[in-house]
C-alpha positions, 0 to 999 in steps of 0.5 A, a space after each residue: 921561887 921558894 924550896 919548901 920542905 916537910 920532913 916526917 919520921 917516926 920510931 914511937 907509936 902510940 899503939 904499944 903494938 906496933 914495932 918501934 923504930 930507931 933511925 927513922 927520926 935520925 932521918 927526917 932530921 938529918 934530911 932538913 939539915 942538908 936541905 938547908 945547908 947544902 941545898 938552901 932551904 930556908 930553914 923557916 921554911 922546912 918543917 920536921 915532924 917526929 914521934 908525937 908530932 907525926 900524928 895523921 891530923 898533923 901530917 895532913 896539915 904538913 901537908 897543906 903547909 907544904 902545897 897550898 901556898 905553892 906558887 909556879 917555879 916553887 921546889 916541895 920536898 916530902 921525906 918521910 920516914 916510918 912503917 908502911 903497910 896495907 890495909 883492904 881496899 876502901 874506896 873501891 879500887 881493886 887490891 889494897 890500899 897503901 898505908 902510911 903508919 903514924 905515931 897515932 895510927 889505928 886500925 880499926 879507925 883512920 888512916 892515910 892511905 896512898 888515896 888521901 895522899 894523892 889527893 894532897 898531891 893532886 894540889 900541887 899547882 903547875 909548874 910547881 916541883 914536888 918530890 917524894 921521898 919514902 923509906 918505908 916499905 907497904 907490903 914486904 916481908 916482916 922480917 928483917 933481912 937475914 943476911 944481918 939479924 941487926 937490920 930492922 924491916 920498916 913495915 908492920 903486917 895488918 891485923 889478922 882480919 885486915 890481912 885476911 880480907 886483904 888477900 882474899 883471891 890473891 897469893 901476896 898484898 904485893 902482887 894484888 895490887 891497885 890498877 896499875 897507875 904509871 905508864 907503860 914500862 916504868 918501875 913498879 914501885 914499893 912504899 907509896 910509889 901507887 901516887 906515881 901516875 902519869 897526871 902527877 908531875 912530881 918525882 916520887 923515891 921509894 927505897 925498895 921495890 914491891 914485895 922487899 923490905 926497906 930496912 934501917 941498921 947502925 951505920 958508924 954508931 948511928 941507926 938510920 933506915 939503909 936508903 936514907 943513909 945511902 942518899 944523905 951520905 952520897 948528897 954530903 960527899 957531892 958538890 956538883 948538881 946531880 938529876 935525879 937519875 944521876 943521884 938515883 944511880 949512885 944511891 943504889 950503887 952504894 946501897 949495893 956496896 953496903 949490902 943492902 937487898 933494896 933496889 930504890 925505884 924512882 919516877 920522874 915526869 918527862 918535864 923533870 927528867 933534867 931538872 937538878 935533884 931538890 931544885 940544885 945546890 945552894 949557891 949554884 
């Protein structure tokens, strides 16, 4: 069995009009640091992209790192950490389609939309266990919560013409969504959570819901994004192996003490629902 992880964050775009970030590489890098001492990834097997790094063609290769040479019983992570957005729809679904913003994203070129992540995703051999994990938001206010002028939204609006193609015959890009891909009574989900569908059996984490935005700020001196703070602060105090819907629950009850308008969504495939978060802890 082999715990793989890659872990993406980006504050510094190529396009000077993109918005920059401060915690989200603080993120990606604190993530693989306690993934391999707290739950014991190799660290040659954890690879983490930042800034100039994170460029489309290098996250895609992450990516086929990450899942082509998977095996059954193998445990994948994927954190990323960065803007999200939204682009019109290319390929025929109906509503738009969810963007990832990387360092060398253009709009008026490629970009990775929720469509060629699920078909990285789709890779993923059976008996395979990948999570996903996004602190970004694809479609929530641009503005930063105003209950503090210091927090940060981790989403960018598209271009005026992308935003007016997007919304044509709908009243918000978060409520003209794809068809709905998740089962009947699960969460609707923010960030890339559209990938959840009921073939993919993959847990998938989004640190707020459709239509909020996820927000970074300066916890004890250090600029994180506000669920990548919860989630690594509530995994270093843990010892014991949590599922993901215990940690789920204790994330978004210190996201609540802290003040955070998020509300994380999680999804987890029946065969998952009692597997330990990021395949157990090291040593147990």
């Amino acid at each position: 069995m082999t715990k793989r992880a890659l872990c993406v964050g980006v504050n510094r775009y190529r396009d000077p009009a993109l918005s920059s970030l401060r915690g989200a590489v603080n993120d990606a890098r604190t993530m693989s640091l306690v993934l391999v001492r707290d739950f014991g990834f190799d660290p040659r097997e954890v690879r983490v992209l930042t800034d100039a790094q994170a460029t489309q063609a290098g996250v895609l290769a992450g990516l086929a790192w990450l899942i082509d040479s998977a095996q059954a019983g193998d445990d994948l992570v994927l954190f990323v950490a960065s803007h999200g957005s939204h682009v019109p729809d290319r390929d025929g679904d109906d509503g738009d389609d969810e963007v990832l913003v990387l360092h060398d994203h253009d709009w008026a070129g490629a970009v990775v939309t929720d469509d060629a992540l699920a078909g990285c995703f789709a890779r993923v051999p059976e008996g395979a266990r990948l999570a996903a994990v996004w602190d970004l938001c694809h479609a929530g206010r641009a503005e930063s919560d105003a209950s503090s002028k210091k927090r940060v939204a981790r989403y960018v609006a598209p271009p005026e013409t992308a935003r007016k193609q997007s919304s044509r015959g709908a009243k918000s890009p978060a409520k003209d969504r794809k068809k709905p891909r998740a089962g009947a009574g699960e969460a609707t989900h923010g960030a890339l959570g559209a990938l959840v569908h009921e073939g993919l059996a993959a847990v998938s984490w989004a640190g707020c819901a459709a239509g909020e935005t996820a927000v970074e700020a300066s916890f004890g001196g250090m600029h994180e994004g506000a669920f990548a703070h919860a989630l690594l602060d509530v995994l270093r105090r843990t010892r014991d192996d949590l599922t993901w819907a215990e940690l789920h629950a204790r994330v978004g009850a210190l996201m609540t003490e802290l003040g955070v308008k998020q509300t994380p969504q999680l999804h987890v495939p029946r065969a998952l629902e009692r597997a330990p978060a990021f395949g157990g802890r090291a040593g147990r």
